[in-house]
C-alpha positions, 0 to 999 in steps of 0.5 A: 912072108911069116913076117909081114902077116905077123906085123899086120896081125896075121896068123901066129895064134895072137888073135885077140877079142876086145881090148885084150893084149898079149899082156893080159894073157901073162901073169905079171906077178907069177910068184904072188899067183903061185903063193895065192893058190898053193896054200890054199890048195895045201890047206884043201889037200892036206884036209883030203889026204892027211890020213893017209900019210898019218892017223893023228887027228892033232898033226893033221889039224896042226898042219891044215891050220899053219897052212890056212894062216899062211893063206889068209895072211898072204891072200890080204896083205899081199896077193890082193894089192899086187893081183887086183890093187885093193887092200881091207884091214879092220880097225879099232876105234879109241871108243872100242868100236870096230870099223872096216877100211877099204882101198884100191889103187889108183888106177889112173897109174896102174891097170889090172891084169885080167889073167892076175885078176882071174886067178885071184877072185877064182883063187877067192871064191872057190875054195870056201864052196869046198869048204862048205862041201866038207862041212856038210861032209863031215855034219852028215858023218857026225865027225866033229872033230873034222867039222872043227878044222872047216870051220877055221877054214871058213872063218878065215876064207871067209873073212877074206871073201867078205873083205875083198867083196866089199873092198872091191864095191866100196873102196875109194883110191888112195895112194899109199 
């Protein structure tokens, strides 16, 4: 019955495209997923919404920018090398120069998650275009004060995007 057509793949809902498998449809890293999303969002409420609960511009720029620091250091030093197994860092020469290092994993022991991988690079690319739609906001209602929270937002999302585009075009594998 139910059980023979489970085995040959039969009903049960586990219908699978390509070369997807039940394990793709899981996060394997829940917690690292939640944290990659929650202080983003945080960030992005608490810009929305802060007024409502306070009228002091300083505690909503305070708290925002806490949580925007919690996101750019969870985002590159962790949620990056669990979701999707790459890591940027920038650094300092003896001759004072700047150079950027990319790295992923090695992925002949390792395979990405498509489900980590989606919420990663959507939790990536989505919220600096919110960003932007708040900068325009806060330009077209002269409040510069606001303009200033965005652009930390900015600055920070967008060290992320920018690290992690390029990670993801030039990184070379290396076990660490």
């Amino acid at each position: 019955g139910a059980d023979a057509m489970r085995a040959r793949g039969e009903g049960g809902g586990s219908l699978q495209y390509g070369g997807e498998t039940d394990r793709d449809r899981q996060c394997e890293h829940p917690q690292v997923a939640f944290f990659h999303l929650f202080f983003r969002t945080a960030a992005i409420l608490t810009y929305v919404f802060c007024t409502w609960v306070s009228s002091s511009f300083v505690l909503s720029f305070i708290i925002t920018v806490l949580l925007l620091a919690f996101d750019f250091w969870t985002v590159k030093n962790v949620s990056g090398r669990l979701l999707v197994g790459l890591r940027w860092w920038n650094e300092i020469l003896p001759d004072g120069s700047s150079e950027w290092r990319f790295e992923c994993a090695d992925m002949s022991h390792r395979r990405t998650n498509a489900l980590d991988s989606t919420v990663f690079w959507v939790g990536l690319l989505v919220p600096p275009v919110l960003w932007v739609l708040f900068a325009l906001g806060a330009l077209l209602r002269l409040n510069f004060e606001w303009l200033l929270i965005v652009a930390v937002a900015l600055g920070l999302n967008g060290a992320n995007v920018i690290g992690y585009l390029r990670c993801r075009k030039g990184a070379y594998p290396h076990t660490s």
